[in-house]
C-alpha positions in Angstrom: -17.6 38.6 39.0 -19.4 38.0 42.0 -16.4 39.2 44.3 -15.6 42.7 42.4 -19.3 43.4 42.8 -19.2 42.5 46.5 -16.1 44.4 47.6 -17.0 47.4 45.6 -20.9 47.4 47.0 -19.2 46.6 50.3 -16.6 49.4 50.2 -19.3 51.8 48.4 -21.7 51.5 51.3 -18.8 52.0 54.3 -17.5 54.9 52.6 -20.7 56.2 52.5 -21.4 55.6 56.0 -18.1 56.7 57.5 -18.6 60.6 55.3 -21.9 60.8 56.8 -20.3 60.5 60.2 -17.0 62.2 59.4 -18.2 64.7 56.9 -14.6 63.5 55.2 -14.6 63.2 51.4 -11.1 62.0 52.0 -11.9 59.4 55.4 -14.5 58.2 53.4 -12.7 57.4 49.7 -9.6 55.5 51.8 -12.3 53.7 53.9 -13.9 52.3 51.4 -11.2 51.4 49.0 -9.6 49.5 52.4 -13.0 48.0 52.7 -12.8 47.2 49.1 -9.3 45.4 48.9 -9.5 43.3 51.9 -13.2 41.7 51.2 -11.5 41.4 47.7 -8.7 39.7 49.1 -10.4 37.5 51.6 -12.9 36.1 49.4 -10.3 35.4 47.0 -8.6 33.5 49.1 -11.7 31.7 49.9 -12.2 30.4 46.7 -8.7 29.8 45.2 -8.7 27.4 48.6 -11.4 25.6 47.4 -10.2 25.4 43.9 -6.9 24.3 45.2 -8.7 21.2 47.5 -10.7 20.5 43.7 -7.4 20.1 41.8 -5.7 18.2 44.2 -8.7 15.7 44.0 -8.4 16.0 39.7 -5.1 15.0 40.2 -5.0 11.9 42.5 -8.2 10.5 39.9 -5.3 11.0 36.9 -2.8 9.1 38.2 -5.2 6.7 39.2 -6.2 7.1 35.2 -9.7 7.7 35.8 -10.2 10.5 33.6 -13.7 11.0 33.3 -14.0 10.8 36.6 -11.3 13.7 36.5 -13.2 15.5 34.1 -16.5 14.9 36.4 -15.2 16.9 39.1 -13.4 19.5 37.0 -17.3 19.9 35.8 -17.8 20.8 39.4 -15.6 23.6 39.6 -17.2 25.7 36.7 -19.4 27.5 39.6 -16.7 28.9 40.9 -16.0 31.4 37.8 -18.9 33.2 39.1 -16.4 34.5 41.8 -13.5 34.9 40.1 -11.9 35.9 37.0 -9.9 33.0 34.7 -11.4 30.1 36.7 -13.7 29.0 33.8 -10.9 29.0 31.3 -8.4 27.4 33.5 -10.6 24.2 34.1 -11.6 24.5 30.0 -7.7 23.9 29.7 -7.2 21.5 32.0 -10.7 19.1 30.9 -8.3 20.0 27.0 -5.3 17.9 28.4 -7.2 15.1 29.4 -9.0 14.8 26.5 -6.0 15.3 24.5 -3.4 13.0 26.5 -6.4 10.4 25.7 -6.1 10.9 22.5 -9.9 12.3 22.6 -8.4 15.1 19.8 -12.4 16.1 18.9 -13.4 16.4 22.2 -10.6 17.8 23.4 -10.4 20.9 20.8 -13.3 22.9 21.9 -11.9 23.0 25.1 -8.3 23.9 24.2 -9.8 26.5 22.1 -11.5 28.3 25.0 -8.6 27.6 27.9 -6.5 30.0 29.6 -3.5 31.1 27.2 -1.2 31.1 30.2 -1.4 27.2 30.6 1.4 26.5 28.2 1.0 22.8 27.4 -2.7 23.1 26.4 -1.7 26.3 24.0 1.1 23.6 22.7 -1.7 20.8 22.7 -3.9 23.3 20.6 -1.2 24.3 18.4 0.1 20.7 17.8 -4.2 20.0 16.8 -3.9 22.6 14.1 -0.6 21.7 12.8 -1.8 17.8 12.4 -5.2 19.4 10.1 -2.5 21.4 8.4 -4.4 24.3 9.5 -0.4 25.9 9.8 -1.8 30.0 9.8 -4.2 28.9 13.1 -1.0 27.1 14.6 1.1 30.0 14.1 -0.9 32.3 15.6 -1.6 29.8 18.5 2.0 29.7 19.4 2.7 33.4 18.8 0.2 33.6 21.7 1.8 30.6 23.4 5.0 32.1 23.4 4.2 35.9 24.7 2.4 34.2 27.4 4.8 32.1 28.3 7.8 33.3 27.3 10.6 31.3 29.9 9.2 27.9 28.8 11.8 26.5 26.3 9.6 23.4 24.5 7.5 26.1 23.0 10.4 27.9 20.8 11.6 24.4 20.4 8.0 22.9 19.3 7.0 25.3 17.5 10.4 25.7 15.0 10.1 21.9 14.8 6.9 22.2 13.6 7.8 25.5 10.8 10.8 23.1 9.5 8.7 20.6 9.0 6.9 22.3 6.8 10.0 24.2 5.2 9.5 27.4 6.8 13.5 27.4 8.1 13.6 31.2 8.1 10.8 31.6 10.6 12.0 28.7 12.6 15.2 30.0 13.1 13.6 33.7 13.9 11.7 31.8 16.9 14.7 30.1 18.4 17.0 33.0 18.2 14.2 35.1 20.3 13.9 32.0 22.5 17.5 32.1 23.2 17.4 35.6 23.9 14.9 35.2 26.7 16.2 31.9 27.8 20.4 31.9 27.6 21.4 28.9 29.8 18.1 26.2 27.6 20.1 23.5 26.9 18.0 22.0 24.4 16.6 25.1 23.0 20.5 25.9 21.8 20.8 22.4 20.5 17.5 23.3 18.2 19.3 26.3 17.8 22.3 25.0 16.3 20.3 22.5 14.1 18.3 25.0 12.6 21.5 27.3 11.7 23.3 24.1 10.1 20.5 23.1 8.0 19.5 19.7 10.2 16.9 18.7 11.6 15.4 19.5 14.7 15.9 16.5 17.3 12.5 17.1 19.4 12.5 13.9 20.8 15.6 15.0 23.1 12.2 17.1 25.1 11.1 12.6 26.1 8.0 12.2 27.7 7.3 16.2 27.0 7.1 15.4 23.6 5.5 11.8 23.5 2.7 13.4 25.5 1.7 15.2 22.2 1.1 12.3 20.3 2.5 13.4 17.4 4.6 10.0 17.0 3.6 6.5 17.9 4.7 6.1 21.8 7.3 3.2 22.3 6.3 -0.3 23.8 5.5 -0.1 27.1 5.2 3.8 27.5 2.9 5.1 29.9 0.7 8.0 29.1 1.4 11.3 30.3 -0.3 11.9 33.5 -0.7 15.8 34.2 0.8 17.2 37.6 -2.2 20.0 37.7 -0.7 21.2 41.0 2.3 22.0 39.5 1.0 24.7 37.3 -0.2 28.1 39.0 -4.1 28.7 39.5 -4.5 32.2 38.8 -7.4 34.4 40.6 -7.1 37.3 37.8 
């Protein structure tokens, strides 16, 4: 990344110059790592401004429901993973839920496939792809990851047991929402699931509403609107 290569050129080059005029192995090594972790932090502030200024635009074109012209400028902001780390797969994951909450599941998979496992609902979009191909070993594994990564967001445990009773795996199920409980006590919904899975009924996912619509899993009721992503609400990460 163009930043790391910067600050450590940068801080390589001052701590050179400050031992030549110190004669300090020691001046020189703090020197340049200072030199190091403020151009670090500067330009990284630089560009997660920018990025920040690019979502807020993304966002404002999907409530509008223009999501190719979303897409368009989520395009744009691929030249900023030159400069920092996670940028590229962030945007693959966002460009994933567009496609997805259009119900553009071809074109959306690719991109889902190559987002950032830290965005949650694209690693449940992903997962939810591979359980509707029946491809259950490539789900499983996609919301082990899911889960590790996110592990405080309750609709995973939930989503993902629904999906393991569905296909009669009530053992593994319960295993999920039992850890899910553990990390998340006071998830009202997660100990409903909880409860089901324990007494032998069924999961009642659609308690989770638009959450759960969102995935397309089951026709959306008359007059629902489609989900429309608040990207600002989820964290851009600059590592």
């Amino acid at each position: 990344m163009f930043t790391i290569i910067i600050s450590a050129v940068s801080g390589s080059l001052f701590g050179l110059i400050l031992f030549l005029i110190s004669k300090s192995y020691a001046l020189a090594l703090i020197g340049g790592i200072i030199v190091v972790i403020a151009i670090n932090f500067f330009l990284g502030k630089h560009f997660l401004k920018k990025l920040t200024e690019l979502f807020k635009l993304v966002e404002k074109d999907i409530r509008a429901d223009k999501a190719d012209k979303a897409i368009e400028r989520l395009n744009e902001g691929y030249k900023y993973s030159r400069w920092q780390f996670f940028v590229k797969e962030q945007i693959n994951s966002q460009i994933g839920i567009i496609h997805y909450s259009k119900r553009r599941f071809d074109d959306a998979l690719p991109f889902l496939k190559a987002g950032f496992h830290k965005n949650w609902l694209g690693m449940a979009m992903l997962g939810t792809i591979y359980y509707k191909n029946k491809q259950y070993d490539l789900m499983k594994s996609t919301f082990d990851k899911a889960i590790k990564s996110s592990p405080k967001e309750g609709f995973l445990y939930t989503l993902y047991a629904y999906y393991l009773q569905s296909i009669n795996e009530n053992t593994k199920a319960l295993e999920i929402l039992t850890n899910g409980n553990k990390k998340i006590p006071l998830d009202d919904k997660l100990e409903s699931a909880l409860e089901a899975v324990k007494n032998n009924k069924k999961i009642k996912i659609q308690n989770y509403g638009q959450l759960w619509m969102q995935l397309n899993v089951e026709k959306l009721p008359q007059g629902a609107k489609s989900y429309h992503m608040h990207l600002m609400n989820q964290k851009i990460r600059r590592r």
